[in-house]
N, C-alpha and C positions, 0 to 999 in steps of 0.2 A: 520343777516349777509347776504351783497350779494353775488350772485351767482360769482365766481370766474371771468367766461366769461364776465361778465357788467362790472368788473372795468378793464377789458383787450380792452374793443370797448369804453370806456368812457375816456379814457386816464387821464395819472396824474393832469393835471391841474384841469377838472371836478371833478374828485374825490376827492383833494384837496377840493372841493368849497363844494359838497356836503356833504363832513365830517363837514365844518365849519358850515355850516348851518342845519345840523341836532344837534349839540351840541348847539347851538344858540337857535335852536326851543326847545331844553329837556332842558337848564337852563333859557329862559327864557328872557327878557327884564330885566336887572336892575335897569330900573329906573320906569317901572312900575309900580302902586298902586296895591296891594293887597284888594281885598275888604271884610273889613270883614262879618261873620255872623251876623243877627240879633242880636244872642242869645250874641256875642262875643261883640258889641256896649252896650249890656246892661251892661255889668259888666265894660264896662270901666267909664262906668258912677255909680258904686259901686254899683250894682244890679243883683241878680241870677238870671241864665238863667232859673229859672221853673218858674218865673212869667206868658214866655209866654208856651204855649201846642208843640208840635211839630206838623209839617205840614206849618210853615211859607213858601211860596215863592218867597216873596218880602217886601222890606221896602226904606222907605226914612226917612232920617234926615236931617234937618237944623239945622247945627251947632251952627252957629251964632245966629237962636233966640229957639232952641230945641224940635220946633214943628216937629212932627215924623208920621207917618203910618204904620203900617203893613197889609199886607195882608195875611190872611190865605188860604189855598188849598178849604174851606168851614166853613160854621158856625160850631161851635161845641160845645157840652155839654160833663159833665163828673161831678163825685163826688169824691171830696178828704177828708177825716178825718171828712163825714158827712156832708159838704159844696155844694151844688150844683151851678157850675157855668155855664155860656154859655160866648162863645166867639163868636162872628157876625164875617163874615169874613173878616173885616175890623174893625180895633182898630187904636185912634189917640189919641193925645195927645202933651204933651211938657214933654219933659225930662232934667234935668239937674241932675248935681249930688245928690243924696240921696233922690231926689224925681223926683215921675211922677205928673203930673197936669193934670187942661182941660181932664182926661179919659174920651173916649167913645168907646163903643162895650164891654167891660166886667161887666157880670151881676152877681150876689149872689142871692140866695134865701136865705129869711128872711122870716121864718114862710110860710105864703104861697102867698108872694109878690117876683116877682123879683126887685130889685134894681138893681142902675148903684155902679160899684167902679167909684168915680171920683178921687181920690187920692192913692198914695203910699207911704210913707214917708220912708224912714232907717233911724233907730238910733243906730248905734252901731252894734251887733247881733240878733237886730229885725225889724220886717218890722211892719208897721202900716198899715192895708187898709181901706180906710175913704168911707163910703157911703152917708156922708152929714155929717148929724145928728147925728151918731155913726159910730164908727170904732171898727175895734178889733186887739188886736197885736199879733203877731206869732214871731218864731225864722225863723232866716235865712236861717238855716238848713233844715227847709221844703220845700223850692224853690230851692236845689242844683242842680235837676234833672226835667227834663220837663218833664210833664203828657201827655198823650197820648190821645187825642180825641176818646171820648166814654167808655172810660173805667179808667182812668188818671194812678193811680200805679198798679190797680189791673188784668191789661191783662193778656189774659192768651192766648198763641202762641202755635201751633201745628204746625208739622213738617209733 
């Protein structure tokens, strides 16, 4: 709230003007684009946001042919249900609904080789992740929630 004396030297008409354009600045342009989250473009293309880790800072899509980027805060490793994966800090690809294509930057260990994921596919309530030659399917429900670089579900935070 202002000081009583500013809206006494600013007179009605100012104050008028600055009420209208502080209600203007707190709600905002209405025809503005909203832009969404990364995590929030993948599901519109029917995909959980734990595919990617947390730390995105940026991304691009092209709509029209679905080739995409992300950029991460840094590379990152972590292990989920005995999986070790790395993510490079840049991941591309094409997206369209129910699958990702052309992946690159996300790796799996297989025995004691890393591999590229180059594919995602959904069918349903599961996800397939193809590294060429073999894939393996999971439920959806393991990707509801993003994993956290270096540690993925099993962080442990102190206060």
């Amino acid at each position: 709230m202002l000081p009583t004396k500013l809206w006494v030297h600013m007179g009605p008409t100012k104050c008028i003007l600055l009420i209208i354009s502080l209600i203007g600045f707190m709600i905002g342009d209405s025809n503005s684009t909203t832009t969404k989250s990364v995590y929030q473009v993948l599901e519109s293309y029917d995909f959980p946001r734990g595919l990617l880790p947390i730390g995105v800072t940026s991304y691009e899509v092209d709509e029209s042919s679905g080739k995409f980027s992300v950029n991460l805060n840094k590379s990152c490793s972590l292990t989920i249900d005995g999986y070790d994966l790395k993510y490079k800090a840049k991941i591309s690809g094409t997206i369209s609904k129910d699958k990702l294509k052309n992946l690159s930057g996300i790796q799996v260990k297989v025995l004691l080789f890393w591999v590229n994921i180059i594919e995602v596919t959904r069918d349903d309530d599961e996800l397939e992740l193809s590294v060429g030659i073999a894939s393996a399917t999971f439920p959806v429900y393991n990707f509801y929630e993003s994993p956290q670089c270096g540690c993925g579900f099993d962080c442990v935070f102190t206060i």
